[in-house]
Every structure is written in C-alpha cells, then in structure tokens.
C-alpha positions in Angstrom: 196.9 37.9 129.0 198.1 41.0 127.0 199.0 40.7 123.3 202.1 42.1 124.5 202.6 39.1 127.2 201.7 36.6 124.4 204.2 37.7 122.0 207.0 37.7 124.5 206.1 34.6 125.5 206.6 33.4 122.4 209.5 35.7 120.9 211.7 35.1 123.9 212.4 31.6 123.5 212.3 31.8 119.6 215.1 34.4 119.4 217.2 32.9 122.6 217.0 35.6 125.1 217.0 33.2 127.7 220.3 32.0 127.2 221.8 35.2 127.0 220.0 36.5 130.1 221.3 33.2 131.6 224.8 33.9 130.4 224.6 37.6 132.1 223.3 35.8 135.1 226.0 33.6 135.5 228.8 36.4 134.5 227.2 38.3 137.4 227.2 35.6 139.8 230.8 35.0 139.3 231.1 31.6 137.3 233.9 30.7 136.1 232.9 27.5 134.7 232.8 26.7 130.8 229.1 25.6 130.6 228.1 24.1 127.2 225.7 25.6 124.6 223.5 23.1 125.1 223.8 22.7 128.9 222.9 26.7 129.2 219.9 25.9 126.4 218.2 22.9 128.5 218.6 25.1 131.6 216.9 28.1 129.4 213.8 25.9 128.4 213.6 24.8 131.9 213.2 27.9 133.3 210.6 29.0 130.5 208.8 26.2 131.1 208.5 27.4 134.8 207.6 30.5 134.1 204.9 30.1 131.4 203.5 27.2 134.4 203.9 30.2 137.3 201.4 32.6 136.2 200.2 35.6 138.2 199.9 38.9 137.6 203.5 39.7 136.8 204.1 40.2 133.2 205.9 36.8 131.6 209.8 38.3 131.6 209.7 39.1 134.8 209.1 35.9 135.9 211.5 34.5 133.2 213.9 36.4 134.7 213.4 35.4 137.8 213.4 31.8 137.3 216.6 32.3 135.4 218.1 33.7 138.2 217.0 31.3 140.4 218.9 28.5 138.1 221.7 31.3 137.8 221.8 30.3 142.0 221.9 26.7 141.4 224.8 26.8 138.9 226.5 28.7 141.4 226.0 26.5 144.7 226.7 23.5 142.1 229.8 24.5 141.0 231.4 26.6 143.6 230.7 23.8 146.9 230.5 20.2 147.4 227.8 20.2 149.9 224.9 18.2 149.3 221.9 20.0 147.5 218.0 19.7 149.1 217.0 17.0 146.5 213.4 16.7 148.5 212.2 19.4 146.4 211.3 18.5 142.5 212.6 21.5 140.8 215.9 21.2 142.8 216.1 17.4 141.5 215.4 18.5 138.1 218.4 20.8 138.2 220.5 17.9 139.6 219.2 15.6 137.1 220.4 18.3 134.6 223.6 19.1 135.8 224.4 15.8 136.1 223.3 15.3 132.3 225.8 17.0 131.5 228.3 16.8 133.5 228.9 19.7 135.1 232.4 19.6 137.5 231.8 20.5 141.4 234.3 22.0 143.2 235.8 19.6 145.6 236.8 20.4 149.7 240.1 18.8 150.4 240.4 17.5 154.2 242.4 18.1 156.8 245.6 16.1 156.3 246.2 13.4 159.1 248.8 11.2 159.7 247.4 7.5 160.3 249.1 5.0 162.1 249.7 1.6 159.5 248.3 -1.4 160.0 251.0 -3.7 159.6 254.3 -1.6 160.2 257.0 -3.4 158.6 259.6 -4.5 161.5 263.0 -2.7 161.3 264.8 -5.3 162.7 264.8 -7.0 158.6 267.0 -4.2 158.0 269.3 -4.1 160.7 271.7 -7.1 159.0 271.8 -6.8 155.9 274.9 -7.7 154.5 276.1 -5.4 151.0 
C-alpha cells in the first residue's frame, strides 16, 4: 500500500467524501427521495468498510467509488419498485437491514382494479315496501 492509498483511506471518511460522492450518486441515478443525514452516513461507512475489506490492486477510491455506486443501485431499486430484493446474499441483507433502519418509503404498485362479487348481497326485496 502507497502512502498515497493510506492517506486517502483515512482522509476520505474523516472529511465526508463519501457522503457527498453518495449524494452525486444518487442525484445521478435519479432519486427523488429525501434520505436523512444519517441514513446517507451509515450507508457511507458501509461502503468504506467494503472497500477497505476488497483489496486488490485498484487504488482505495476507486473501489470506494464503486461500492458507493453499487449502494447508489440499491437506493434506487429500493425506492423506485416494490419487487422483492435477493436477500440470499449478505451485503444485500445488510442494505435491507439498513434501509429498513431507517425507514426508507418504497414505491408501491397499485393492481388492477376488479369488481368482486359480495358475499352476502343484501336482498332488494327489503326495499321494495317500504312505507314513507
């Protein structure tokens, strides 16, 4: 590791780059969403987290920046469907797990509209003689 790599791995999170990479992520993506301070913080510090345990030969903000992208993707599927995420996979449950934290709204698919027959239809014939 370079003494450049070392310092960004330390400077990043101290000066909160993350979070503002995280916020250009999600302006790019298209979220609309209000997402709290502290919500885009814990999602930050996961990703540096995942990227300081990633390794390789790629210098450390490039791999921040793509593991912030990657939750930048989840925020996304999260808040713009309803469908049901892969939760088999750990880091995807961790995001859940976060998201849920804090509460963050999904967008809700309304259904086709069908008229159902009632159970116990009231008989007209109550109505028929009614004196007024």
């Amino acid at each position: 590791m370079s003494l450049v790599d070392f310092t960004m791995r330390h400077a990043i999170p101290a000066f909160g780059v993350g979070v503002r990479w995280l916020r250009e992520e999600l302006l790019a993506r298209g979220v609309s969403v209000r997402i709290t301070e502290t919500c885009l913080r814990e999602f930050a510090l996961d990703a540096e987290a995942a990227a300081r345990d990633a390794g390789g030969d790629e210098p450390y903000a490039q791999r921040l920046r793509r593991q912030i992208a990657a939750r930048a993707d989840f925020l996304r599927a999260w808040t713009r469907s309803d469908e049901r995420l892969a939760v088999g996979d750990p880091s995807i449950r961790h995001l859940v797990a976060i998201a849920r934290q804090y509460a963050l709204p999904r967008a809700w698919t309304l259904s086709e509209p069908i008229a159902a027959a009632a159970r116990n239809p009231t008989p007209t014939y109550l109505y028929w003689a009614r004196a007024s």
